[in-house]
C-alpha positions as CSV (number, residue, x, y, z in Angstrom):
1,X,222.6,108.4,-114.7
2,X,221.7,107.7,-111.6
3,X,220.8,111.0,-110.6
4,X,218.5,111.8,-113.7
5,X,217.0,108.3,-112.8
6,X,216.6,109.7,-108.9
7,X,214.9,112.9,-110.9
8,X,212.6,110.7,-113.6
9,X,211.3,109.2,-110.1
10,X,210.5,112.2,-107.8
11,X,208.9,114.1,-111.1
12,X,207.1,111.0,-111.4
13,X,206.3,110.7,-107.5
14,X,204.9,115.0,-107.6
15,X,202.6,114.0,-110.3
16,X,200.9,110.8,-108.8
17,X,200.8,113.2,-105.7
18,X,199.0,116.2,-107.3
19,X,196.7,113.4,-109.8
20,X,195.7,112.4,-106.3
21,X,195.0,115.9,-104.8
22,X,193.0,116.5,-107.8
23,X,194.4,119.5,-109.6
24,X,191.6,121.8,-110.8
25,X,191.2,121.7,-114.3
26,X,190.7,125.4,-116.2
27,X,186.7,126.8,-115.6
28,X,184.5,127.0,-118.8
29,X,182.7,129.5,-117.1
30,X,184.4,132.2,-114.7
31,X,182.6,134.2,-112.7
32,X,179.4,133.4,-114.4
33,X,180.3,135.0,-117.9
34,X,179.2,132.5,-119.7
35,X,175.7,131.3,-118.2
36,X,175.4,133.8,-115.8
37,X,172.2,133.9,-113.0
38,X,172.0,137.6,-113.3
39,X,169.9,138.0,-110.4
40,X,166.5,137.9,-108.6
41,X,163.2,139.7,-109.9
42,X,159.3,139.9,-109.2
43,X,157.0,140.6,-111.7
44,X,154.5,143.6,-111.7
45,X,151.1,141.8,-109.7
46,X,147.9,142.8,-109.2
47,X,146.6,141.5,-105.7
48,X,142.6,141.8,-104.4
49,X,140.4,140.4,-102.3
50,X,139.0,138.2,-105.3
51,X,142.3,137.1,-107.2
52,X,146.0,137.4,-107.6
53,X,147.1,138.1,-111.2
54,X,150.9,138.3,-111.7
55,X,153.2,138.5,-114.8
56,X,155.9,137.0,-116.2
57,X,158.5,139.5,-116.1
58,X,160.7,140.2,-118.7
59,X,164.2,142.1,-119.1
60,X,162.0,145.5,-119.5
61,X,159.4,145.2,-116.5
62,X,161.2,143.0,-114.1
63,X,161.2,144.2,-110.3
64,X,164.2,143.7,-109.0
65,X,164.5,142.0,-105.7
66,X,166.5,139.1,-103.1
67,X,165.0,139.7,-99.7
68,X,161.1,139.3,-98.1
69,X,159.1,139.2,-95.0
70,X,156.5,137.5,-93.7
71,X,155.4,135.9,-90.3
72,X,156.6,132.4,-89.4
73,X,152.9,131.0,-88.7
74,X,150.7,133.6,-90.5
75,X,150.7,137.0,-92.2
76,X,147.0,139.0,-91.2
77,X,145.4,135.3,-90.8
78,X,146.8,134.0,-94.0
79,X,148.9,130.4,-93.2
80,X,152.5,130.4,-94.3
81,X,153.0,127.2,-96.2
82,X,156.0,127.9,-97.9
83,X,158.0,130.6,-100.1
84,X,156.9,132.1,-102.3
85,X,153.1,131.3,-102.3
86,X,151.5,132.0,-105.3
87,X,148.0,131.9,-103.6
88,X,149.1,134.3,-100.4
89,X,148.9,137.6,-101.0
90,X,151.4,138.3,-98.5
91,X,154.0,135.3,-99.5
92,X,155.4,137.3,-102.2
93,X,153.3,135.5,-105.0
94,X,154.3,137.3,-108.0
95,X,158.3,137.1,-107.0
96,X,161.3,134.3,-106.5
97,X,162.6,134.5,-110.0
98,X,165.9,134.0,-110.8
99,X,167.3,135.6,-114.6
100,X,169.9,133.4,-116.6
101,X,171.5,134.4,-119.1
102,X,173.3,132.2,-122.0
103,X,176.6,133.8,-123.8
104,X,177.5,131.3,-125.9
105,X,177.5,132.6,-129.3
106,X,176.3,129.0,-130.9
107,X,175.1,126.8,-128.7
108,X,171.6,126.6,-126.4
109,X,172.1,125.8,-122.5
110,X,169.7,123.2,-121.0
111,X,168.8,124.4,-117.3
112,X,169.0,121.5,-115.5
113,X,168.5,121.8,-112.2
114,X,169.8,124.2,-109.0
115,X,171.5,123.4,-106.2
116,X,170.1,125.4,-103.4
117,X,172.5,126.0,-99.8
118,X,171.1,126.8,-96.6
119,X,172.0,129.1,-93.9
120,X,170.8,131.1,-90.6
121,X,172.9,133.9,-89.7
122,X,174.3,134.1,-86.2
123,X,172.6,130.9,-85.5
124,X,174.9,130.4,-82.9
125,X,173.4,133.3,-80.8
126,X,170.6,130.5,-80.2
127,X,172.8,127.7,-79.4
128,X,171.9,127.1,-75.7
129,X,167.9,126.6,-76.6
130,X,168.7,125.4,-80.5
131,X,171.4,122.7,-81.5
132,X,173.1,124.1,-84.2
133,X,175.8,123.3,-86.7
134,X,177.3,124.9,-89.3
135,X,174.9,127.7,-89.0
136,X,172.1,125.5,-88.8
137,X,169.7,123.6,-86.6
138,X,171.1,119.4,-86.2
139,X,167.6,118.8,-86.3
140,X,167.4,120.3,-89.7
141,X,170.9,119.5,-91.0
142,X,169.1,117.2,-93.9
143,X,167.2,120.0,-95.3
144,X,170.0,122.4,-95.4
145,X,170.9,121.2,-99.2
146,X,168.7,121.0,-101.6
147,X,168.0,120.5,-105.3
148,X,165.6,121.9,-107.6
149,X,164.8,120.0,-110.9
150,X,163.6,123.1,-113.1
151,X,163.6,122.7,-117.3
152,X,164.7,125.3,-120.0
153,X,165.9,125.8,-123.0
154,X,168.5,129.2,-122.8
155,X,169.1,129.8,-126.8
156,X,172.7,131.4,-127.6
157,X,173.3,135.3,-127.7
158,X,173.4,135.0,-131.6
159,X,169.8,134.0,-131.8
160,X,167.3,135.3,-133.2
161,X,164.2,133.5,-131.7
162,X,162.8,134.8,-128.1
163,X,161.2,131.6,-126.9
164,X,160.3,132.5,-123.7
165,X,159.1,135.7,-123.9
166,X,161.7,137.3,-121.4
167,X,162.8,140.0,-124.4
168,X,166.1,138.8,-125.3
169,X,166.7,135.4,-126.8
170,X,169.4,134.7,-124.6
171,X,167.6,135.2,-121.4
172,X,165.1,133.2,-119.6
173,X,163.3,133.8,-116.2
174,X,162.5,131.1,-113.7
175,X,160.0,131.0,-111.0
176,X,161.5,128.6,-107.7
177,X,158.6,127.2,-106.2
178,X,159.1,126.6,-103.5
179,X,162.4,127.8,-102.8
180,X,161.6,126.9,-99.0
181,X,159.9,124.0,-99.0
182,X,156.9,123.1,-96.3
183,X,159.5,120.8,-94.3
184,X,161.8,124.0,-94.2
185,X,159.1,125.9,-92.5
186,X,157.6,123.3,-90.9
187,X,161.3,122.5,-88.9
188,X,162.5,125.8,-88.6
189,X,159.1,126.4,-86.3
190,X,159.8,123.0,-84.5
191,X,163.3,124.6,-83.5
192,X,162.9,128.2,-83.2
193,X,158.9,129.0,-82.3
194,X,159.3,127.7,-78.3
195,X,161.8,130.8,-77.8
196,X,160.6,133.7,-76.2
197,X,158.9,136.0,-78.8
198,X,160.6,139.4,-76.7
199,X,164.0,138.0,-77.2
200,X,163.4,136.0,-80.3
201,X,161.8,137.8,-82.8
202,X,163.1,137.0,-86.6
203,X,164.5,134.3,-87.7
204,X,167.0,135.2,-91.0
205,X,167.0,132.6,-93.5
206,X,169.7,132.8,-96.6
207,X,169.7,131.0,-99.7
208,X,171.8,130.2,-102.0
209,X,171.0,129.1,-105.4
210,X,173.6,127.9,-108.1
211,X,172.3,127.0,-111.7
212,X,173.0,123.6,-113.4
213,X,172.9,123.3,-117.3
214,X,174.4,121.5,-120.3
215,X,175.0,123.1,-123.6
216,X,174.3,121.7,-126.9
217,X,177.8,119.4,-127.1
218,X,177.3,118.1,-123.5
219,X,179.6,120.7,-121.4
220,X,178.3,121.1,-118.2
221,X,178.4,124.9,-117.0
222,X,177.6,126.0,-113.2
223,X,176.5,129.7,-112.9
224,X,177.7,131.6,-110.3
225,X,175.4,131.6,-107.1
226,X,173.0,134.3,-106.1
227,X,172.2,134.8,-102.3
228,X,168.2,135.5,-101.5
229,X,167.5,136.7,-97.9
230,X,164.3,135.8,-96.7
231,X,162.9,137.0,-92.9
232,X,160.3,134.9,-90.7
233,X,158.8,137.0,-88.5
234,X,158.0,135.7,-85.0
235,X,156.7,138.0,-82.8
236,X,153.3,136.1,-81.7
237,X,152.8,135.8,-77.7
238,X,154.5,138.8,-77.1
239,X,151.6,140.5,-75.5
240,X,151.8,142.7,-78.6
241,X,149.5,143.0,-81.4
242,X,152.2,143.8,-84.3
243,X,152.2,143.9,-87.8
244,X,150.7,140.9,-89.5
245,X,149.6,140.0,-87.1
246,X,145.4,140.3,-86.0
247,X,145.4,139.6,-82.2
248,X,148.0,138.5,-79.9
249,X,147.4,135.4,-77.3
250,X,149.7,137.0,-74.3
251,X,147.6,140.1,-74.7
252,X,145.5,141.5,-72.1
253,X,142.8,142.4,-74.8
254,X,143.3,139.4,-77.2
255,X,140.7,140.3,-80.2
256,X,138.9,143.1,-81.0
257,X,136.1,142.1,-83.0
258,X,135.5,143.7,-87.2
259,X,131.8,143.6,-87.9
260,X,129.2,144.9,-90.7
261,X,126.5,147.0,-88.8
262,X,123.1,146.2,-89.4
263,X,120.5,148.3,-90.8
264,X,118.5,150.0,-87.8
265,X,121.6,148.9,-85.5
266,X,122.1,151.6,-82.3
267,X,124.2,154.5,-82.5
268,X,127.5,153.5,-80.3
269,X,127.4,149.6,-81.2
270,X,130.5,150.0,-83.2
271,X,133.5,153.2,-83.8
272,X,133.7,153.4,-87.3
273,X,131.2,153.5,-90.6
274,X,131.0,150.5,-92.6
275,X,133.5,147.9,-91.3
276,X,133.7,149.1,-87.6
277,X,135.6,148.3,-84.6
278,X,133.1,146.8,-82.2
279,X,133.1,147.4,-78.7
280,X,129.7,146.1,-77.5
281,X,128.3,143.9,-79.8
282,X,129.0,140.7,-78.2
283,X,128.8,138.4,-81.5
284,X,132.1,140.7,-82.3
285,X,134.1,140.0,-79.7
286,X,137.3,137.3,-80.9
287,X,139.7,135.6,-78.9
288,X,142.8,134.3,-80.5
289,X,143.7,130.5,-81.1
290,X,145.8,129.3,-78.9
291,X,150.0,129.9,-79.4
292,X,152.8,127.5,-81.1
293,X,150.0,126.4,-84.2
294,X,149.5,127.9,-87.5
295,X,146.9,129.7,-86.7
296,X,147.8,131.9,-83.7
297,X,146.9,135.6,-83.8
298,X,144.3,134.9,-85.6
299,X,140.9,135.6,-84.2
300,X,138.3,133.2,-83.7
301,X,134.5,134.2,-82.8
């Protein structure tokens, strides 16, 4: 007896130990089979001078994408602000969708919100000029997590009714804006645009998003997470006139003026037809703002 009693007490010891470790109870939704964020996607865009026009996309005409570049101040003059920019034409305004999918046969998933993970690859590399800690700036370490409070109704596979127009009434296609924020640009400049454009010249930025929802009896499902890649190109001050970029401050020949000749203007004031290069006019000759603000390599007349 006294042994079966030592036994009833370690059995009941183990189990106070593992209630307290917090055994894992089963998943209601491995590997995303259930409500599943299939992916990322653009939709088809038509981008001019005049407008932006983009579409929803839908399972038959999504693009499918989960990696971008722009510049870290500006792209051709245009500001970055944040990702995606629906009013940049070069901030990937008609992409940053993510698809879910619902695969519960009787029950619609409310999207509640997604929880969004930071990270800069080989951050370390920069350690001696930027602080960093778990592969990101200290400076930044509040903006490395993030939520994003997004509403939708997912219906079940067995519906019939396609409320959101994706083409499948199981499927639904959200738009993060922003999926980095102003204060993520804004900070990551702070910390990375002092470097030295020849050595520094991109600055990777990873994001991971993982879907939030509750089904129709209150079950809480997490999709599986998604990774988006997104580049900030820095290569402003690097005596260089690159792409995106207009002029270059550390250049000895900052900005080469664009101007509309006149009618009766002389032959030789500027290269080209219509929109030329001008190399005398003197109301066409830029220089570039000054580096470290938004609006370097961008010319000013």
């Amino acid at each position: 007896m006294r042994i079966i009693g030592r036994w009833a007490v370690g059995v009941a010891v183990l189990a106070g130990v593992l209630a307290a470790a917090g055994v894992a109870r089963a998943d209601n939704n491995p590997n995303g089979t259930v409500f599943r964020a299939v992916g990322w996607f653009g939709g088809k865009g038509e981008i001019t001078p005049q407008a932006i026009k983009c579409e929803t996309p839908t399972i038959s005409s999504a693009i499918a994408e989960g990696a971008f570049s722009f510049g870290m101040w500006n792209t051709y003059g245009v500001q970055t602000l944040f990702y995606p920019d629906i009013n940049n034409p070069f901030g990937n305004p008609c992409g940053g969708w993510i698809q879910l999918q619902n695969n519960l046969t009787d029950q619609a998933i409310q999207l509640d919100h997604f929880e969004l993970r930071y990270k800069i690859p080989n951050a370390a590399r920069y350690r001696g000029s930027v602080p960093t800690r778990n592969s990101f700036p200290i400076a930044c370490r509040e903006l490395r997590r993030d939520s994003m409070f997004v509403g939708a109704v997912i219906n079940p596979i067995t519906s019939k009714q396609d409320q959101s127009g994706s083409g499948s009434p199981n499927v639904t296609f959200i738009q993060m804006l922003p999926l980095v924020t102003p204060q993520m640009i804004y900070c990551m400049r702070g910390q990375y645009a002092p470097l030295d454009p020849n050595t520094f010249v991109s600055l990777p930025l990873v994001i991971r998003a993982t879907g939030v929802g509750f089904s129709d009896s209150g079950a809480e499902y997490r999709t599986n997470t998604i990774a988006y890649h997104l580049t900030l190109r820095h290569s402003c001050g690097n005596g260089r006139v690159d792409d995106g970029e207009l002029c270059d401050p550390a250049a000895p020949f900052t900005c080469a003026g664009f101007c509309v000749i006149p009618p009766g203007a002389p032959n030789g004031t500027c290269s080209n037809e219509s929109r030329r290069l001008c190399r005398a006019d003197p109301d066409c000759q830029g220089t570039c703002n000054p580096p470290n603000n938004p609006t370097e390599c961008v010319c000013v007349y």
